[in-house]
Each structure stands twice: as C-alpha cells, then as structure tokens.
C-alpha positions in Angstrom: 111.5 92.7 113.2 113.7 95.9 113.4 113.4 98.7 110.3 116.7 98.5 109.9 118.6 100.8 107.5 119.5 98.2 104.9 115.8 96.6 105.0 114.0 99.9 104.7 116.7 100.7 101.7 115.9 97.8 100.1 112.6 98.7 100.3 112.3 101.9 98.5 112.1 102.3 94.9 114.3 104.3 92.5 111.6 107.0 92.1 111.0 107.4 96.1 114.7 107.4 96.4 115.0 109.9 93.7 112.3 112.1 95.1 114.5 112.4 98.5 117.7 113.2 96.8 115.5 116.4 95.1 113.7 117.1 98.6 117.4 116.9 100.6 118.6 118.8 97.9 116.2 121.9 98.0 116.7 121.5 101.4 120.5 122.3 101.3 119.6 125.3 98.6 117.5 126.3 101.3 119.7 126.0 104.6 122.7 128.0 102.1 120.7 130.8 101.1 120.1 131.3 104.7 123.7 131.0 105.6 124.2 133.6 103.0 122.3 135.5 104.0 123.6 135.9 107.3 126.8 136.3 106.6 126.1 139.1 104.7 124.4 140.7 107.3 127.5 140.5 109.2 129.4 141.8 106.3 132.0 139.2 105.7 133.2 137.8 102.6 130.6 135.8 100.7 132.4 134.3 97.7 133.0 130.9 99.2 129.5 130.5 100.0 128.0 131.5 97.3 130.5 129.1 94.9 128.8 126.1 97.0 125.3 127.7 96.9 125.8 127.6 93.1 127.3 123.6 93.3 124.1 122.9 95.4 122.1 124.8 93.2 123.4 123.0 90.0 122.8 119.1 92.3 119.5 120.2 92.9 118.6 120.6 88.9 120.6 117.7 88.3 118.3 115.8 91.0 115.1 117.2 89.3 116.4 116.1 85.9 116.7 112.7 86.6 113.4 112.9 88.8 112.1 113.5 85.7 113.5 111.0 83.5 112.0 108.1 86.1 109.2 109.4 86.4 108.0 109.4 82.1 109.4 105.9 82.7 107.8 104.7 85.8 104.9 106.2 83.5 105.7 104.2 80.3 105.7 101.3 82.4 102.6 101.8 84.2 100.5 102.3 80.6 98.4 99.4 79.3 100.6 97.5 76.5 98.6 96.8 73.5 98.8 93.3 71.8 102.3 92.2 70.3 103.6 95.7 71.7 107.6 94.8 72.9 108.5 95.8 76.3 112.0 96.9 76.9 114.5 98.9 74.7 113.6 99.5 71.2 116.9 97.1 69.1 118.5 99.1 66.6 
C-alpha cells in the first residue's frame, strides 16, 4: 500500500499536526527575516515585507498558542482518572 496524502493525514493526530503548523510557521518567520534582510541590503523599500513578517509573526504565536492548549489536554487525558472522576466537559 501507497502513503498516500489522505492516509498519512488521517493518520496524524491533532497535536503532531499542530506541532507542524508551529515548525512551518517559524520556518516562514525564518525565510522573511532573511528576505528582509536582503532587501535592505539592497536598499529598497521594506514596508511591505516587514507588514507580512509581522502577519507571519503574529500566525506563528497563534500556532504556539493553540500548541499549547492541546498539549495541557493531550496531558489531562493522558493522567490516571481516580474512581467516579467524570471524563469530558465539566456541565454547568
């Protein structure tokens, strides 16, 4: 059997998934400052790329953010319940 896209996708779990959104992410960051960088070397005008260094910039703590948030659940899930202990949301 083939790995194709849609059976390796089904395959991969929100917190792997949500640990390549940050890594592509910082990646972007990354590749931008660079970009940035040259172009100011060559002395031409920078506002546009910094305006979607900034965008990327904000993604990437967006990404993190929620990296976090799965994790402390992927972490509540994983602790030992004790007896008569609900799973699941609290009701109100």
């Amino acid at each position: 059997m083939t790995d194709t896209p849609v059976a390796s996708a089904v395959l991969e779990s929100d917190l792997d998934m949500v640990k390549r959104h940050v890594r592509n992410a910082e990646l972007r960051v990354a590749a931008q400052r660079k970009l940035i960088a040259l172009i100011a070397a060559r002395r031409l005008p920078l506002k546009q790329a910094q305006e979607l260094l900034h965008l990327y910039e904000v993604t990437l703590q967006a990404h993190v953010d929620h990296l976090a948030h799965v994790e402390e659940i992927a972490i509540r899930r994983a602790r030992p319940r004790r007896s008569g202990e609900r799973v699941g949301r609290r009701s109100r």
